[in-house]
N, C-alpha and C positions, 0 to 999 in steps of 0.2 A: 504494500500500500504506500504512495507516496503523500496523497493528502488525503487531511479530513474536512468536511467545511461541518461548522455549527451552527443549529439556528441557537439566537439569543432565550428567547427564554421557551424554557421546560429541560434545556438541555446545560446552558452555563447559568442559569438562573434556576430559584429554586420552581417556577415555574405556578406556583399561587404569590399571583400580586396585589398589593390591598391599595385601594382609593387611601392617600395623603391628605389631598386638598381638592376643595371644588371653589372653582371660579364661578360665581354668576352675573352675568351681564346685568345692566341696566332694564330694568321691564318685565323680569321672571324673577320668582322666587326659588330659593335653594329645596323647599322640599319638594314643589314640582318639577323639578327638573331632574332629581334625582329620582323621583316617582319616574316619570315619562321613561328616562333612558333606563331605568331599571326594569322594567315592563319590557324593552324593545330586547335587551340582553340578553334576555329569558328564553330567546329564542336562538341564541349564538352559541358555539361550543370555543370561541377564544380565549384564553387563560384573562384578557384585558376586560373583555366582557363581564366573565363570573366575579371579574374584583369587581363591575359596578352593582352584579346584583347582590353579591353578600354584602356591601356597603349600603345598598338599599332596604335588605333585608331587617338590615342593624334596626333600622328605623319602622320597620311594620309598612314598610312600602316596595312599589316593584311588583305588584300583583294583578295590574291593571290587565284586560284581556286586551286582542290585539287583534287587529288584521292585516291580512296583505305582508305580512314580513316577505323582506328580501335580504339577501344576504349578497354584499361585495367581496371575496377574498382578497386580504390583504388593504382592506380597505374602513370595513366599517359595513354598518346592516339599518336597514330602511323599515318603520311597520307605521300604521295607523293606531294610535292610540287612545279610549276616549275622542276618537272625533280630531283627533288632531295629527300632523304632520310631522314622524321625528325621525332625526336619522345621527345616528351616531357614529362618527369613525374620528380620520383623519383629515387632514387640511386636504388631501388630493380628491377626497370622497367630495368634499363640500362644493372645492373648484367644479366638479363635472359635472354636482346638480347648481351649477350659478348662483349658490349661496353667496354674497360678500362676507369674505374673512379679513380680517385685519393683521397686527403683523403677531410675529412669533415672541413676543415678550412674555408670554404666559408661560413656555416652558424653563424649568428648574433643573439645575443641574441632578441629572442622576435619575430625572422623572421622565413619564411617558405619557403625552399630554392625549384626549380622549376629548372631541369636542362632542357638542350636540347644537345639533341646529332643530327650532319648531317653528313650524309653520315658513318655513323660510327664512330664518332668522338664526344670528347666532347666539345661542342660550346662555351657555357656558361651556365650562370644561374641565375635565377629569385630572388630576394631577397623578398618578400612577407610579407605584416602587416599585421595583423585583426585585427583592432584595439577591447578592451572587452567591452561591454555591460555596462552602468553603473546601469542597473539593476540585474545583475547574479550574484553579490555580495550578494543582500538581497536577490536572489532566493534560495541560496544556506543556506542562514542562516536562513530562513522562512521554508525550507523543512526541517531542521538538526531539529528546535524547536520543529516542529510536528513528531519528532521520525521517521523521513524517512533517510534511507545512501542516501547519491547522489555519482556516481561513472559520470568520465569523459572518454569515450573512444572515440578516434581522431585516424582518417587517419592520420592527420600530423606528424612529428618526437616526439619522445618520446619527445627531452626536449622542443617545441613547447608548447605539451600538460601539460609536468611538468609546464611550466610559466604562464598556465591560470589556470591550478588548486589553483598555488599557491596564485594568485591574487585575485581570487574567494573564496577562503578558502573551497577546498577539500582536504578531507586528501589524502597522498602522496600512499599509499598502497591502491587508489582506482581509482589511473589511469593509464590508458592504451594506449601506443603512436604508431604510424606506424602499425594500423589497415588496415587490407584488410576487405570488405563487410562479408564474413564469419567468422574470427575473431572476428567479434562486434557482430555474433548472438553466437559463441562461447562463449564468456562473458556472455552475457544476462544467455546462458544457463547453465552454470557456478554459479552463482548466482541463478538462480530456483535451481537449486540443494543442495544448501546450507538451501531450505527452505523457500526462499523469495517470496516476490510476488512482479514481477516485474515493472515499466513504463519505457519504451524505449522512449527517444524525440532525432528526428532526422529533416531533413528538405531534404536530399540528394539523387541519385542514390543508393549511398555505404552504405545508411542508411535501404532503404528496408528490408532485409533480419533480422535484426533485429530488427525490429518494426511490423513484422511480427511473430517473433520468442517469443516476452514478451508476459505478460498477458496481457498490456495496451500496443497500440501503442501509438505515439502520435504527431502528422505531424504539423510542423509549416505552418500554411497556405502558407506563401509565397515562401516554397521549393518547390523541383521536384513533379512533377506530380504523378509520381511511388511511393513515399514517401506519401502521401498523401493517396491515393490506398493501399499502405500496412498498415495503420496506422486503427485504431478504433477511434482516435479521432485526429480533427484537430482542433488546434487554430489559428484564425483570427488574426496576427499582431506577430511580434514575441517579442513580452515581455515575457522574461520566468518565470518569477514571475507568469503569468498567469497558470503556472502548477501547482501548488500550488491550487490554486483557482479551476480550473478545479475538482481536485480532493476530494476539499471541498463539492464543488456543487454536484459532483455524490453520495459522502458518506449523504449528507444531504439529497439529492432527494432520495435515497433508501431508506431511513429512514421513508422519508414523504409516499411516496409508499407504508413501509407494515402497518403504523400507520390507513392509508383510506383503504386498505384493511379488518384491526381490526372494524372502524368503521361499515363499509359499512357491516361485517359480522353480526356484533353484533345486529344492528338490525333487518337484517331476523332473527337470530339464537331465539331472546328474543319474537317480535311481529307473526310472522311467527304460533306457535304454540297455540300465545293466540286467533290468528283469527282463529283457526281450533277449538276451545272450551276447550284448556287444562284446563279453569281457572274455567270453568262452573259449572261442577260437585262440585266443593268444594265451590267455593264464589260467584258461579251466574254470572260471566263475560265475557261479549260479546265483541267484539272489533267493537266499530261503526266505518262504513266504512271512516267518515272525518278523524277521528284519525289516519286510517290506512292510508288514502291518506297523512296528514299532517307528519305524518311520513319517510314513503316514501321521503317528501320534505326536512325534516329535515336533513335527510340522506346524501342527495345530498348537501346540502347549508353545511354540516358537512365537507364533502370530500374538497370542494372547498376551504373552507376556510381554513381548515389545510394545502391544497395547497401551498394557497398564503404567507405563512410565508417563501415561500425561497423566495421571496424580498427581505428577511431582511439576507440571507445568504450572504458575504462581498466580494465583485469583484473587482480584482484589473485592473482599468481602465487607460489602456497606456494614455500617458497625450497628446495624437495627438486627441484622444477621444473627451476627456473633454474638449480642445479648440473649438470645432466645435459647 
């Protein structure tokens, strides 16, 4: 494997992000606004989404029924609410439906801003944390060792994505902010191009298409479903150190694979012949049948055993594990 790319959150983030702050514009109040877009979320499966409806939840709000949802990947989700107009995502979302947005001072270092627009207007906005992983530090520095690039490409705002690379120590000319679902297989396919062979780890909707697109997918167990589905491999728990490991364990199992192959050849290829009387003519030798059965056994006890030595190949075990 030469590179891995990341998405931002569920894989270098802990991947549940909780509402900081809400902005509310002039002309709307904070609990409808948090009502309205908690109602629309309810119909999203993005990690940025469920932080607005547990934030709304907090509050006995977010229950509103809904119609017409739509859903933009990579973008933000559209419903009717109560009678009214609401569309929650990002600044790109709002630009398409000819919302007027104003400038970018509402986002906060380290934050992931969530606007909502009602009725055509813009309402407020989400101030958002993810808080990082404190294992994606050493994943990053465990994959650099073993001679792999690790690239970060995130739906979230470019400098969202610049804060966790920088945290995480990926270099800066190998991340990519305010990705749409195509965009990140863009990339991927970007990168095969260059020659590489790639691992995609994603956990998302907006992650499929390029985890589909790599040479290696790689689905965190506990993401979307579709992400899972597009992936070739899933990991159980999201330790991302565990890609690391993954990737040991496949390079070591292929290894063990063509080695009991060689075995398992070598001795048809050797005994095979001496039972048919190659050996006769020159030195008199027969192959008595126990030999050729013990053989045979040998064979088999060969294979297994060279098996069992990825045992000893090194797993890195989330410590929720080891407590149990």
């Amino acid at each position: 494997m030469d590179a891995v790319i990341f998405d931002k959150t569920g894989t270098l983030t802990r991947g549940r992000p909780t509402v900081e702050q809400v902005i509310v514009e002039p002309g709307f109040e904070e609990r409808e606004l948090i009502d309205l877009a908690a109602s629309v979320e309810r119909g999203s499966e993005h990690p940025l989404g469920a932080a607005i409806v547990a934030h709304g939840h907090l509050g006995g709000l977010g229950f509103q029924p809904m119609v017409r949802f739509e859903s933009y990947p990579g973008r933000g989700a559209f419903a009717i609410v109560d009678g009214r107009e609401v569309l929650v995502g990002n600044p790109r979302l709002l630009q398409e439906r000819g919302i007027p947005f104003g400038d970018e001072s509402v986002r906060q270092v380290g934050h992931t801003a969530v606007h909502v627009a009602i009725d055509g207007r813009v309402a407020g906005t989400f101030l958002i944390a993810d808080p990082i992983r404190p294992e994606s530090a050493q994943a990053v520095r465990d994959l650099g060792a073993a001679g792999i690039e690790v690239w970060l490409v995130s739906g979230d705002s470019p400098a969202a994505a610049s804060l966790v690379a920088e945290a995480v120590g990926i270099s800066a000319d190998r991340v990519r902010g305010g990705m749409l679902p195509a965009d990140k297989a863009r990339i991927v396919t970007e990168v095969q191009a260059a020659g590489r062979v790639v691992a995609m780890v994603g956990d998302g909707i907006n992650d499929a298409p390029a985890l589909a697109q790599a040479d290696l997918g790689v689905a965190i167990g506990t993401g979307a479903d579709v992400a899972v589905e597009a992936s070739d491999l899933t990991l159980v728990g999201g330790n991302p150190r565990l890609v690391l490991s993954a990737l040991s364990l496949s390079q070591r199992t292929t290894a063990i694979i063509r080695q009991n192959l060689f075995w398992a050849f070598a001795y048809n290829v050797v005994l095979i012949p001496v039972a048919m009387g190659a050996l006769y003519p020159a030195f008199n030798v027969l192959l008595n049948p126990a030999f050729a059965a013990g053989a045979m056994a040998l064979s088999s006890v060969s294979v297994v055993t060279n098996s069992l030595r990825l045992r000893g190949v090194p797993i890195v075990v989330p410590a929720a594990s080891r407590s149990q």
